[in-house]
ZAMARGU-4260 file (C-alpha; in steps of 0.2 Angstrom, whole numbers, plus 5000, padded with zeros to 4 digits):
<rodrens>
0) 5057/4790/5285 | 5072/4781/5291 | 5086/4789/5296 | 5096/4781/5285 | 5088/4783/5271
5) 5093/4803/5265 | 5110/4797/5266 | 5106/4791/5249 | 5111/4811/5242 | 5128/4809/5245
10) 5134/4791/5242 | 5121/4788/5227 | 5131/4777/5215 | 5128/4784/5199 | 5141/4774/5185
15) 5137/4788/5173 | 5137/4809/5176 | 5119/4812/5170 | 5118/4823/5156 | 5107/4837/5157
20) 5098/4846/5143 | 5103/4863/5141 | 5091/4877/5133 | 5094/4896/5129 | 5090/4899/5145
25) 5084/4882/5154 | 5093/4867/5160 | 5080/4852/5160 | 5082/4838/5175 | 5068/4828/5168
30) 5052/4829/5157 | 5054/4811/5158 | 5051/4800/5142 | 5039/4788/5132 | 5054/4776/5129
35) 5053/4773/5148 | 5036/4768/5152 | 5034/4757/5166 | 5049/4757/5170 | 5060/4768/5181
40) 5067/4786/5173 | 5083/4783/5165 | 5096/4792/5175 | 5088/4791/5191 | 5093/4778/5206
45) 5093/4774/5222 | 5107/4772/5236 | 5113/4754/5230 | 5107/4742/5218 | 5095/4732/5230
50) 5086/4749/5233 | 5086/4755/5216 | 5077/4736/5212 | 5065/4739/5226 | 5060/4757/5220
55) 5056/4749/5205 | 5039/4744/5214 | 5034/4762/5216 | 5042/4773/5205 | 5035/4772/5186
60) 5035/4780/5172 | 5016/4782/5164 | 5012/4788/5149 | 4996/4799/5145 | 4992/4804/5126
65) 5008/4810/5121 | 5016/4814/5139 | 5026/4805/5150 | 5028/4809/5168 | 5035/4800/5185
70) 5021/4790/5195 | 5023/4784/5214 | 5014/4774/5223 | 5022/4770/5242 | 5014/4756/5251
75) 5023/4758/5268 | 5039/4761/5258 | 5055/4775/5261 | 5064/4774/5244 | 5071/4791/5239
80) 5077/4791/5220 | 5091/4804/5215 | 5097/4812/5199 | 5116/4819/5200 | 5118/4833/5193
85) 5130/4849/5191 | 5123/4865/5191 | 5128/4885/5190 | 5116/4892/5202 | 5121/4908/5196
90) 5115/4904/5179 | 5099/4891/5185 | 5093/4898/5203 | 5075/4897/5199 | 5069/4877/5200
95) 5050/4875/5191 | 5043/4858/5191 | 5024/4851/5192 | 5017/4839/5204 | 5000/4832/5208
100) 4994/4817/5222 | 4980/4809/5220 | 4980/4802/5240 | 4989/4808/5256 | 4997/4799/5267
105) 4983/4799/5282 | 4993/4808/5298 | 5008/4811/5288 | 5020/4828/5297 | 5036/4830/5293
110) 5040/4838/5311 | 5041/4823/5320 | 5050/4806/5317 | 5036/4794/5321 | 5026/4802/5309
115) 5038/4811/5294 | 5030/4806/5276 | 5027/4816/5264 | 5016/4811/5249 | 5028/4819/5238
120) 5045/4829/5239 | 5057/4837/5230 | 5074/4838/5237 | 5089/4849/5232 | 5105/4842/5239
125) 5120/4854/5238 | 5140/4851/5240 | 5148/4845/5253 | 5161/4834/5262 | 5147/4827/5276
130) 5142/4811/5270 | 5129/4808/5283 | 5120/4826/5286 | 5123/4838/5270 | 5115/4851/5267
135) 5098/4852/5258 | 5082/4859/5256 | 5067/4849/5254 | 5049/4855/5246 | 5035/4845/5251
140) 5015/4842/5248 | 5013/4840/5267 | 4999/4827/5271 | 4997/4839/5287 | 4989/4853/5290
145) 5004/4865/5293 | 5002/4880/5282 | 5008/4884/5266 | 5025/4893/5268 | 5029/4885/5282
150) 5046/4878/5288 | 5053/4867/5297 | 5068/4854/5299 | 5070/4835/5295 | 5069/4826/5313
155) 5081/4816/5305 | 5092/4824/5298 | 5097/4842/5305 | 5105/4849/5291 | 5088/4847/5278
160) 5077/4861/5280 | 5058/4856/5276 | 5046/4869/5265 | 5030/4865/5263 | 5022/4873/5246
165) 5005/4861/5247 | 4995/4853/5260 | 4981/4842/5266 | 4969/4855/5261 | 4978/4857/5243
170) 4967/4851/5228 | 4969/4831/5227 | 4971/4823/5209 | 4975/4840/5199 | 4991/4844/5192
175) 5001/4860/5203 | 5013/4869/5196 | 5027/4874/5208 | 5043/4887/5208 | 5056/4890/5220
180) 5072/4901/5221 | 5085/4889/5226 | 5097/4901/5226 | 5089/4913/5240 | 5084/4897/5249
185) 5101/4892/5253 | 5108/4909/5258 | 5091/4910/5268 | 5096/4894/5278 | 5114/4895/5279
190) 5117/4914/5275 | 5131/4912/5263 | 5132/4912/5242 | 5133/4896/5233 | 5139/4891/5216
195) 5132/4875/5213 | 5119/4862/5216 | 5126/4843/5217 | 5110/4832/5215 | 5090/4832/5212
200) 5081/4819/5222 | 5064/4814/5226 | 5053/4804/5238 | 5035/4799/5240 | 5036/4788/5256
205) 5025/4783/5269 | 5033/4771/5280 | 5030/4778/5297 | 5011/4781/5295 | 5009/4764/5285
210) 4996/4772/5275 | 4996/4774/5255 | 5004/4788/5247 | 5002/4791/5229 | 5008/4806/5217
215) 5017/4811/5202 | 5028/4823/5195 | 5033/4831/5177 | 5044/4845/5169 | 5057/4847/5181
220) 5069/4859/5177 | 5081/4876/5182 | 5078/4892/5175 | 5087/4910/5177 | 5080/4922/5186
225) 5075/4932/5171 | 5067/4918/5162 | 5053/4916/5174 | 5048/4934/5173
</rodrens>
């Protein structure tokens, strides 16, 4: 991806503070909705206007039966899309969400800058007063064959740390349902508690390796840590 192009976490314009949906024990970023289909998610944009109208060509909402869910489809394209939010980590550590892609970005590895696509990512973007570098953790379906588990860091961007849950050799066109503990990811990187969680994003690019990328993703949300027991 560009180097430019995560700064889209920090100076996001977002005219309205999303609201998200609060359960006993939940807090929902998106199960995404009918009333959207074929359109972008409501609530989601990109760094600026242009960008937001240019992501329109591969971010969609689709609708199968009587579920809606986020399809993307990057033809050579770096757009991220980004949900602000303001969370308790203390309350909501634990982030759940599904994803599936139906084709990798042929020679995709997030390790190296000439070649750093990933067919779909999640990223958690966290507080700070660095516009440019913030820090973040990102959870990709590598297109690679680095091995589940693995971590690295954005060539880009030194301060985003890269975990890949799926790979090349992970099922292709089947629904994958992920969990992470945000909370113990940022100590883990950074070694220190944090209280809150500033902005959800997402990105299915593949710019550098000018292949296709196609995915999708559903039922976003944050849980507490007893809930997912």
């Amino acid at each position: 991806m560009r180097r430019h192009l995560f700064s889209v976490f920090l100076v996001i314009t977002i005219c309205t503070l999303c609201q998200p949906c609060f359960g006993a024990q939940e807090m929902v970023v998106d199960r995404f909705s009918i009333n959207d289909e074929g359109k972008l998610p409501s609530g989601w944009k990109s760094r600026n206007n242009d960008l937001t109208e240019k992501a329109k060509s591969v971010y969609k909402v689709v609708v199968e039966g009587d579920n809606a869910y986020l399809m993307a489809h990057s033809k050579g394209e770096a757009i991220q899309l980004g949900k602000e939010i303001e969370i308790d980590l203390k309350q909501f550590p634990v982030l759940k969400w599904r994803w599936r892609v139906d084709k990798l970005c042929q020679g995709g590895d997030e390790r190296y800058k000439d070649t750093g696509d990933s067919p779909a990512g999640i990223y958690v973007v966290f507080p700070t007063w660095k516009k440019w570098n913030p820090k973040a953790i990102k959870y990709v379906w590598s297109a690679s064959d680095l091995p589940i588990g693995a971590v690295t860091k954005s060539p880009y961007a030194s301060e985003t740390k890269i975990i890949v849950l799926e790979n090349r050799n992970s099922p292709l066109g089947k629904w994958v349902q992920e969990e992470v503990n945000v909370k113990d990811g940022y100590q883990r990187f950074w070694g220190k508690k944090l209280k809150k969680i500033k902005l959800i994003g997402l990105m299915t690019d593949s710019d550098n390796t000018r292949k296709e990328a196609i995915a999708a993703y559903d039922d976003i949300v944050l849980q507490g840590e007893e809930q997912k027991r």
